[in-house]
C-alpha positions in Angstrom: -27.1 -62.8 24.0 -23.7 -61.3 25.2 -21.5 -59.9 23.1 -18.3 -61.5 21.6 -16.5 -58.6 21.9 -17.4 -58.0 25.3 -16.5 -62.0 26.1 -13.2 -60.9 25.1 -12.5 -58.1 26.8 -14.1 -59.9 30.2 -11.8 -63.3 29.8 -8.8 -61.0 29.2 -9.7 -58.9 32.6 -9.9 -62.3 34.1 -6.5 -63.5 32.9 -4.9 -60.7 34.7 -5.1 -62.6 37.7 -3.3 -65.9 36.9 0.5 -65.2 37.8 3.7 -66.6 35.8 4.9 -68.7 38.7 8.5 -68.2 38.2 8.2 -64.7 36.8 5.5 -63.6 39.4 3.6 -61.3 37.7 0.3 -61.6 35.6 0.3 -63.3 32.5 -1.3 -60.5 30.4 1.0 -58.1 32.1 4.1 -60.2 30.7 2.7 -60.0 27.0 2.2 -63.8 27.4 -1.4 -63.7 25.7 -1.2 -62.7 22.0 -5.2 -62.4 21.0 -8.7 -63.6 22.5 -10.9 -65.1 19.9 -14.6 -65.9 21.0 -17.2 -66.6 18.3 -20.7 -67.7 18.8 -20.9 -71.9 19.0 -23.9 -71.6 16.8 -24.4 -68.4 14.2 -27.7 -70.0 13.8 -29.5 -70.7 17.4 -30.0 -67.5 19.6 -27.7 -69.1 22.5 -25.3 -67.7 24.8 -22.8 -70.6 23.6 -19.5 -69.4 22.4 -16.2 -71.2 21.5 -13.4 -69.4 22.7 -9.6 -69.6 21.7 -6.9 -68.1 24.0 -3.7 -67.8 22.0 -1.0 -68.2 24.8 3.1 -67.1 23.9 5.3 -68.9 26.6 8.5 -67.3 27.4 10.5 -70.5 26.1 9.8 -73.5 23.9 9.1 -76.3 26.3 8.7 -73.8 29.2 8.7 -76.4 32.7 5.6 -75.1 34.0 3.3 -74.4 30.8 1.0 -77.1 32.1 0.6 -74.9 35.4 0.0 -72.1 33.4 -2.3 -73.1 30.9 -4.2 -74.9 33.7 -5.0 -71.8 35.3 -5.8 -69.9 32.1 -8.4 -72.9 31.2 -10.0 -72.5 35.0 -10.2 -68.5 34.7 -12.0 -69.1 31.2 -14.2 -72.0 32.0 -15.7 -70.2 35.1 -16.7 -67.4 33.3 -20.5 -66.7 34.7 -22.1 -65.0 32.1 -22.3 -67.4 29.2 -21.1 -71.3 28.5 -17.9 -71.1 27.0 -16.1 -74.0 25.2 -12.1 -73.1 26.0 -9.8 -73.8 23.2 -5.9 -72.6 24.1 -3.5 -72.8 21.9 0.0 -72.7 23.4 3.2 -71.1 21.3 6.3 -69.4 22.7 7.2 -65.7 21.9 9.7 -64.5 19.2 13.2 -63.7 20.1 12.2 -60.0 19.7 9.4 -60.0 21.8 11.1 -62.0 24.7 14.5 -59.9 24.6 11.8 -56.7 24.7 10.5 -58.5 27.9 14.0 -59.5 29.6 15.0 -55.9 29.2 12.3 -55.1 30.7 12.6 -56.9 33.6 16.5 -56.2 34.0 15.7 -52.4 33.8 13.2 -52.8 36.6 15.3 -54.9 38.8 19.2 -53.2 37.5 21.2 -54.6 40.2 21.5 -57.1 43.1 17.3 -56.4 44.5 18.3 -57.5 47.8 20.5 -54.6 48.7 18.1 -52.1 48.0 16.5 -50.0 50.5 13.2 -50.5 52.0 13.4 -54.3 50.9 11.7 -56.5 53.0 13.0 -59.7 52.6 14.1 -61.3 55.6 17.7 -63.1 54.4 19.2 -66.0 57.1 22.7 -67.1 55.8 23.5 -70.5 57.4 26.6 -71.2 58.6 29.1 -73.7 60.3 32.6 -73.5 61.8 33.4 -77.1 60.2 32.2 -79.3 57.2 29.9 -82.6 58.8 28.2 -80.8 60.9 24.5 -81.1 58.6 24.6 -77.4 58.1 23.2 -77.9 54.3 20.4 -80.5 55.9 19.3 -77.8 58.2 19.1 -75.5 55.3 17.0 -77.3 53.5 14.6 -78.7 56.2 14.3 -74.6 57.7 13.5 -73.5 54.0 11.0 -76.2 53.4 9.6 -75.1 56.5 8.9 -71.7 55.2 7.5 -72.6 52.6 4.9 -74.9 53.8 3.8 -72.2 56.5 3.1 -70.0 52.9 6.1 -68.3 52.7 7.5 -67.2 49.6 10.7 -68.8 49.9 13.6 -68.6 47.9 17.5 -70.4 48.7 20.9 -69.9 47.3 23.9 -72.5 47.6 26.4 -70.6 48.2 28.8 -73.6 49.4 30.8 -73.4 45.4 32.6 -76.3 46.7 30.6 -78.6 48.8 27.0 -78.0 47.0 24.3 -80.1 48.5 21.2 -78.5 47.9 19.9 -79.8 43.9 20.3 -83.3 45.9 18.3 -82.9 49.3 15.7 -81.0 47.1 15.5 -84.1 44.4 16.3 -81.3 41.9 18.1 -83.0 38.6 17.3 -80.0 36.0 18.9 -76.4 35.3 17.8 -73.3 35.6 15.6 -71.9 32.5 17.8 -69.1 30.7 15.2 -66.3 29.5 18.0 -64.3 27.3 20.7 -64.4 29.8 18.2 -64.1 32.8 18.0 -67.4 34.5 14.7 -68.7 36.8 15.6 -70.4 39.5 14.5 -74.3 39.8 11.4 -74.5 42.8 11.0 -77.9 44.3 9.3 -79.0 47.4 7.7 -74.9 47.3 11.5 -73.6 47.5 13.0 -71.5 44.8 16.3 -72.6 44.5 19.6 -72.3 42.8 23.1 -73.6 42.6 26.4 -74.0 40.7 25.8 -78.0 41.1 22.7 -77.6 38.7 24.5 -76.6 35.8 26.5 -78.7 33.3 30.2 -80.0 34.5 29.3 -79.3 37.9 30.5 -82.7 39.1 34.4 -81.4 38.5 36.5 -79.8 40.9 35.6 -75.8 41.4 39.1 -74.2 42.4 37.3 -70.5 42.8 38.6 -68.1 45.1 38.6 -64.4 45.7 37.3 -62.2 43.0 35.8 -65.3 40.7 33.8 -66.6 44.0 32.4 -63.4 44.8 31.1 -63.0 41.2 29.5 -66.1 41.4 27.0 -64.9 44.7 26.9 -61.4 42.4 25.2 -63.7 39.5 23.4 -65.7 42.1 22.1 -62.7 43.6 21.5 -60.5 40.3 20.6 -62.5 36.9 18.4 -64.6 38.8 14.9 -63.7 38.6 13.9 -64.1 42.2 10.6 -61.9 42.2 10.1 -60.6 46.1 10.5 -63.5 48.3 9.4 -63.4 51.9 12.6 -65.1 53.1 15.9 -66.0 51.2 18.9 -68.9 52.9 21.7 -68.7 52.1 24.0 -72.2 52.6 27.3 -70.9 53.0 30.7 -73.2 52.9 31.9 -73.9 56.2 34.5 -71.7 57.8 35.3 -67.7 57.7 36.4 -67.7 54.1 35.5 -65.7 50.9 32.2 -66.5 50.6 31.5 -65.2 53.8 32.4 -61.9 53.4 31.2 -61.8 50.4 27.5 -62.1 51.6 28.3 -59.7 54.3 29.6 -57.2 51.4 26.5 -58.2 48.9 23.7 -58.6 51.6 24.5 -55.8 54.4 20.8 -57.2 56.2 21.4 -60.6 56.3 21.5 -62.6 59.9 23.7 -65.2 60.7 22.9 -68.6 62.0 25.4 -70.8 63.6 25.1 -74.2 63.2 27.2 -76.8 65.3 26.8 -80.4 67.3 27.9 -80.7 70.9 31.2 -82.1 71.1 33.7 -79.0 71.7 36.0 -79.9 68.2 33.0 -78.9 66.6 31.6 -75.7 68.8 35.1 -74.5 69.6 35.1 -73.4 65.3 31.5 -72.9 65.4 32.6 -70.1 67.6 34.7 -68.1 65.2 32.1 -68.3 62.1 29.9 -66.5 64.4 32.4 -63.6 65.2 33.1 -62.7 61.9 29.8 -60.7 62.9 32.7 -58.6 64.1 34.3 -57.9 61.0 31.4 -57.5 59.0 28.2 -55.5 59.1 25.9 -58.8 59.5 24.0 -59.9 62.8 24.2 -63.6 64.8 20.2 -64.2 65.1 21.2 -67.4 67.2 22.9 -70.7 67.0 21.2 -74.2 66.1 22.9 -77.2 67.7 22.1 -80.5 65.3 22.9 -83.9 66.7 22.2 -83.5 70.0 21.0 -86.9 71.1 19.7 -89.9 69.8 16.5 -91.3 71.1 16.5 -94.8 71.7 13.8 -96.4 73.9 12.2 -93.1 75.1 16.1 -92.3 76.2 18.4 -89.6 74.6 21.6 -91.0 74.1 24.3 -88.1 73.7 26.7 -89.4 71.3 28.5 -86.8 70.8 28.5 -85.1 74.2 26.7 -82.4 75.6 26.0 -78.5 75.8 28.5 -77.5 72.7 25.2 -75.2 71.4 24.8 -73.6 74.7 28.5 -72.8 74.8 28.6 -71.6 71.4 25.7 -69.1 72.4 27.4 -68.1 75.5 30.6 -67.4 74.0 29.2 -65.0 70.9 27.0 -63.2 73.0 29.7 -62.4 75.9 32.3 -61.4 72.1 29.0 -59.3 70.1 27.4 -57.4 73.2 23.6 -58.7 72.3 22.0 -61.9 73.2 22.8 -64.7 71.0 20.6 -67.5 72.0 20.5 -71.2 71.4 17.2 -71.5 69.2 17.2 -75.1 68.2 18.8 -78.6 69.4 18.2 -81.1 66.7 18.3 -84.6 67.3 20.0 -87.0 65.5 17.9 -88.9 63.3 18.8 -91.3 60.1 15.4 -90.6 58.7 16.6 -86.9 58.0 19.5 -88.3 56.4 17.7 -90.8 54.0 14.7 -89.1 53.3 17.2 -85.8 52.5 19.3 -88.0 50.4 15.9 -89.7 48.4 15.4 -86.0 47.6 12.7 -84.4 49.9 13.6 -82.4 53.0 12.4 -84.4 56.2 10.5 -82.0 57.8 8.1 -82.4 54.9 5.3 -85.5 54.0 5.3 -87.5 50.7 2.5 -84.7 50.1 4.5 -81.3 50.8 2.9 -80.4 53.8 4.6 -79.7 57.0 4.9 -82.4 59.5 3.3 -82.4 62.5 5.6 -84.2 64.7 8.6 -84.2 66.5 11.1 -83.0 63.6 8.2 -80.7 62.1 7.3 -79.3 65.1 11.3 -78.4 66.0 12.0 -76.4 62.9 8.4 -74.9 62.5 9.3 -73.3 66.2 12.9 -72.3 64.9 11.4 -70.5 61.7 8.7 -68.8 64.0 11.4 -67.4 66.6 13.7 -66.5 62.9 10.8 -64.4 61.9 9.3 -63.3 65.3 12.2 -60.2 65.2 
């Protein structure tokens, strides 16, 4: 007959493989189970049947993904091999002590803005546009949704204080959980995400500039628990403004990408959000034209004219010295609009997995040729 004590000791070994999904690291590590009780089913048949009771401590009350979590604790338990085990958990939350002991923790480990540091290998793509229209947030959201369905670890900020769009193409309608001050961000659709639109009074005017907008990226960047994702986006606001020196100042390694349609009112600005690559320490990786045609009848209409990516690329590669290439031309579809607006990027099925035609296809080649340098 095993031994009870030994059960224990096994099933807690086992936990130490199912990961917090916001927080990212094991639940045992994280303090999150509080005791292991396993007693035999029967004191009086000689059985290897044991009831066991796995007292789990949640970060917070109503915690968003304790069913996740307790799910995976129930599977580790329940495929123990070496004797039948009847899984009981029983699901708490941890005492303001204990969780201020853990936040600490955490903020000692991280201390500052993680994506700064050196020897981080995060690969950061802030996504930009000369002029507001243009579907920059739309390619955001459809190029990070890609990531993730490739297995990506993906993360995305919403850097656009005035003109957020991101909680809405993601279908995202709740906040961030606050852990003691340090804030999870909100995943949907496999994207970790925040924004200044997902917290309360978001709807009213933000008049932010200078100082107070750069402090917002700063909290965005630093009292967000963002683990070690493969790839962060960054949506910035249109234009050469605050923001985007601020994310030049906060994230030294991130690369630009221009987004634009064809017409020249458009690409003409496009132009001059890709040189402030000369005022700042941040590369162009390339330039996405969206709206390029419309197909109608196995014909691409060009509504709005023709070649404004191309020219765009021309131009900031003859002004930076390095290649600057076109890397995308979208085409105008109202599917990406609706399905973005209904609150799930187009790129992706009802399911979350990648699509495997024309529009999955487009940006599963653009995040390959992002991540091929």
């Amino acid at each position: 007959m095993s031994d009870a004590r030994q059960i224990e000791a096994e099933i807690y070994e086992r936990l130490s493989k199912v990961i917090d999904p916001e927080l990212g690291r094991s639940v045992t590590d994280l303090g999150m189970i509080a005791a292991i009780e396993a007693t035999p089913a029967d004191a009086n048949v000689d059985t290897d049947a044991y009831d066991v009771t796995v007292h789990v401590e949640l970060t917070v009350p109503g915690c968003p993904l304790s069913e996740t979590i307790t799910n995976q604790i129930n599977g580790a338990v329940s495929s123990y091999p070496d004797a039948q085990l009847n899984t009981h958990i029983e699901v708490g939350s941890m005492s303001r002590d204990k969780l201020a002991d853990l936040v600490a923790d955490l903020k000692a480990e991280r201390k500052q803005n993680p994506f700064s540091k050196p020897g981080v290998k995060t690969r950061i793509f802030a996504i930009a546009s000369g002029k507001g229209g243009v579907g920059k947030s739309s390619v955001t959201a459809n190029l990070a949704a890609t990531f993730a369905a490739l297995g990506y670890d993906t993360a995305a900020i919403d850097a656009d204080i005035y003109g957020f769009s991101l909680p809405r193409l993601f279908g995202v309608h709740t906040q961030p959980t606050n852990l003691n001050g340090m804030l999870m961000p909100v995943t949907a659709w496999g994207v970790k995400l925040i924004s200044i639109g997902m917290f309360a009074g978001a709807d009213r005017a933000i008049l932010w500039r200078g100082p107070r907008l750069q402090r917002s990226l700063e909290q965005f960047l630093s009292d967000v628990w963002w683990g070690e994702p493969d790839v962060l986006l960054l949506d910035l606001a249109p234009g050469t403004g605050d923001m985007a020196i601020s994310v030049a100042q906060a994230l030294p390694n991130a690369e630009l990408v221009v987004v634009t349609t064809p017409q020249p009112s458009a690409s003409d600005i496009a132009v001059r959000s890709g040189l402030v690559a000369l005022q700042v320490p941040m590369k162009v990786r390339g330039v996405v034209e969206n709206m390029s045609y419309y197909e109608h009848k196995g014909e691409k209409l060009e509504i709005f004219g023709a070649g404004g990516g191309q020219r765009v690329a021309e131009q900031l590669t003859e002004a930076l010295g390095y290649d600057v290439p076109l890397m995308a031309q979208l085409p105008l579809e109202p599917e990406v609009r609706e399905t973005g607006e209904a609150g799930r990027p187009a790129v992706l099925t009802s399911e979350g997995a990648l699509r495997t035609d024309g529009i999955g296809q487009t940006f599963r080649g653009l995040a390959e040729r992002l991540m091929a340098l």
